[in-house]
C-alpha positions as CSV (number, residue, x, y, z in Angstrom):
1,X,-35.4,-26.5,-26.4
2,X,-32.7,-24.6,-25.6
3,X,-32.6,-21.7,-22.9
4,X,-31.1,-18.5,-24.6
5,X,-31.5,-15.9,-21.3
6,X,-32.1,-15.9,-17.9
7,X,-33.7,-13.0,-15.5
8,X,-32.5,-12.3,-11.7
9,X,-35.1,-11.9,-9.6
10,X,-35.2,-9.2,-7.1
11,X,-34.3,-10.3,-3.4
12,X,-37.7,-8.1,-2.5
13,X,-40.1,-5.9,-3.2
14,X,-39.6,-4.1,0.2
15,X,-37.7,-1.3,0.3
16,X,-36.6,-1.8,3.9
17,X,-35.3,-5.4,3.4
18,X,-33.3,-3.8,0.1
19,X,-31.9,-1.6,2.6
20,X,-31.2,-3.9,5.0
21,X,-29.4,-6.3,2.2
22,X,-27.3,-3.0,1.3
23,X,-26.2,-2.5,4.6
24,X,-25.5,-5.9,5.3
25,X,-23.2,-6.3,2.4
26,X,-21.5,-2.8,3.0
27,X,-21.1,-3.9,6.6
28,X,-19.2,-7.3,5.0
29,X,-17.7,-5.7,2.3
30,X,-15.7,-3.3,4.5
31,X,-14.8,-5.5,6.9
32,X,-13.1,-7.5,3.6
33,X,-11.4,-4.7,2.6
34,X,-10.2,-3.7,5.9
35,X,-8.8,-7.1,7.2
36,X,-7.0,-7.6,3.4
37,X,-5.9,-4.1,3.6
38,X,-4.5,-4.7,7.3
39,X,-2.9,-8.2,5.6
40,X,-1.4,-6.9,2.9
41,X,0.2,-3.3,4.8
42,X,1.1,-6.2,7.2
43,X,3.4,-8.2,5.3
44,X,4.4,-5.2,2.6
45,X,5.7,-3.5,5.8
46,X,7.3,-5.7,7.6
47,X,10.9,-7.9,6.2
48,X,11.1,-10.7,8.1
49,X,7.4,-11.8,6.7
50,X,9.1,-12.2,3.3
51,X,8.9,-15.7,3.1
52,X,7.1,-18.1,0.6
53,X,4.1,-18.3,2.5
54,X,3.0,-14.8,3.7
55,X,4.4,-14.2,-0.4
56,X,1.5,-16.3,-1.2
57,X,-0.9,-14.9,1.6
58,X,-0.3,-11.8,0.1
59,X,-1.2,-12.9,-3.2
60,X,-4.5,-14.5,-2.1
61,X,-5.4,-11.7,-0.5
62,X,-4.9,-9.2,-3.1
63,X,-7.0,-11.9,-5.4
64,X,-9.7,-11.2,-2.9
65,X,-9.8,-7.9,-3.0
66,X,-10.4,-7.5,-6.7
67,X,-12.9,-10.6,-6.8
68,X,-15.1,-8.6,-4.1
69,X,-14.4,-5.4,-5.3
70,X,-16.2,-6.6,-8.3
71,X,-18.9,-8.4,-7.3
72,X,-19.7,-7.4,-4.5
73,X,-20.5,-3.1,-5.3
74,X,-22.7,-4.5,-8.0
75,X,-24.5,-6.3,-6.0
76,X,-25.5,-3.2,-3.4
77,X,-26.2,-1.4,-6.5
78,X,-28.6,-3.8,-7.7
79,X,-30.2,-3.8,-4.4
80,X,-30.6,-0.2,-4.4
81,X,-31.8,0.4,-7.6
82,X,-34.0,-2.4,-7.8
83,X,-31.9,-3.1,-11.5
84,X,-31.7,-7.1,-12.9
């Protein structure tokens, strides 16, 4: 037999652990976007970081900030609206 779909279940049927789990990940998505944001002015900013590494730094963390700007809203919204 094959398996042709799978369901997500919900993380809970409480509405005040759903709004705990949204607040969590807000609290952890922010602080993502904040220390990228802080990594990337950082380096963009100032010249004598132009080297190969914080050039790569940089990359990585623009790479995380659209990787968890994608997953990561969908997530909360999930949680919120008790979607699957």
């Amino acid at each position: 037999s094959s398996i042709s779909q799978f369901l997500l279940l919900p993380f809970t049927d409480t509405w005040q652990l759903q709004l705990l789990h949204f607040c969590l990940f807000l609290g952890i998505y922010l602080a993502a976007l904040l220390g990228n944001g802080l990594i990337i002015t950082t380096i963009a900013w100032n010249h004598p970081l132009h080297t190969p590494m914080y050039f790569f730094l940089l990359n990585l963390s623009v790479l995380d900030l659209g990787s968890i700007s994608t997953t990561v809203p969908k997530a909360m919204a999930n949680s919120l609206w008790d979607n699957r």
